[in-house]
N, C-alpha and C positions, 0 to 999 in steps of 0.2 A: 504494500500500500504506500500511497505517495501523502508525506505532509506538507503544506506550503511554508517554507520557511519561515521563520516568528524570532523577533529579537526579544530581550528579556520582558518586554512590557506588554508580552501578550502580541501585537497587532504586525501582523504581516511586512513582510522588508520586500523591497523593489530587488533587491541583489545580496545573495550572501555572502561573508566573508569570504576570502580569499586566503588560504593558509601558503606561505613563500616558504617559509623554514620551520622544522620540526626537528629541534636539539636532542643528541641524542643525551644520558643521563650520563654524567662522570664515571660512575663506575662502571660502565658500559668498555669502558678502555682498560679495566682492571683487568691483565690474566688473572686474580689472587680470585675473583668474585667471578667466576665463569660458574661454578657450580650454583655459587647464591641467584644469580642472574637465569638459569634456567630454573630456579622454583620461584620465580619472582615477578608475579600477574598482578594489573591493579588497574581500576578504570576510575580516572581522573572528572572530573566537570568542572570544564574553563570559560571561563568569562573572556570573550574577548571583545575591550573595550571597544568605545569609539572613536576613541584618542586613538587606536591602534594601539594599545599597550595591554597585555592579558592584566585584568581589575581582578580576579578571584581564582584560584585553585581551590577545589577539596577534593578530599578522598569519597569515593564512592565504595569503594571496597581495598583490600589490598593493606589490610591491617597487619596479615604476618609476612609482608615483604618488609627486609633489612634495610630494604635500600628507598623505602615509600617519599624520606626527604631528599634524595636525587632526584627521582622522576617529577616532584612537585617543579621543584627548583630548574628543571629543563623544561617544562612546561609555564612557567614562566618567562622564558625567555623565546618565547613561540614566536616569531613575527609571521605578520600576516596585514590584508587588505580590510579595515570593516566592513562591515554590511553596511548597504545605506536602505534609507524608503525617504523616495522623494527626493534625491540629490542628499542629501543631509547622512552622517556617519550615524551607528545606533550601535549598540551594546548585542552580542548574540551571543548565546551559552553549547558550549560542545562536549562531548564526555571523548574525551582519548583511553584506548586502551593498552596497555603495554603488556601482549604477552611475549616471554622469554622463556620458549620452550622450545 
């Protein structure tokens, strides 16, 4: 099924965001955390503002990964396009998922 995209305030956006880069998490470059990194799933919900700057991280799940403040912290640093409606930037919410399996 199709939803029509919606920024955080409920009401339909003319265009959605645009994600350019998706960081990957520090310890992603660890050899030491190659084993932590395969049992290490967690689905994030980001804010990405309108200012273009990600306004909110949380966790969704992904409470017994080691590494839960990396992936935050790389999702943070997400750039990307906002969404607009009507010419105008607007605030859109996304859930990223990091499975490491």
């Amino acid at each position: 099924s199709y939803v029509s995209p919606e920024a955080i305030d409920g009401k339909p956006v003319t265009s959605d965001a645009v994600l350019l880069n998706i960081p990957r998490p520090r310890f992603w470059f660890d050899q030491r955390h190659v084993k932590q990194r395969l049992d290490c799933n967690a689905i994030l919900r980001v804010d990405l503002g309108s200012s273009g700057i990600v306004s909110k991280v949380e966790r969704v799940n992904g409470y017994e990964c080691p590494h839960i403040g990396d992936l935050m912290e790389a999702a943070r640093q997400i750039s990307f396009r906002p969404g607009m409606r009507n010419g105008v930037p607007v605030t859109q919410r996304i859930s990223l998922i990091y499975r490491m399996d």
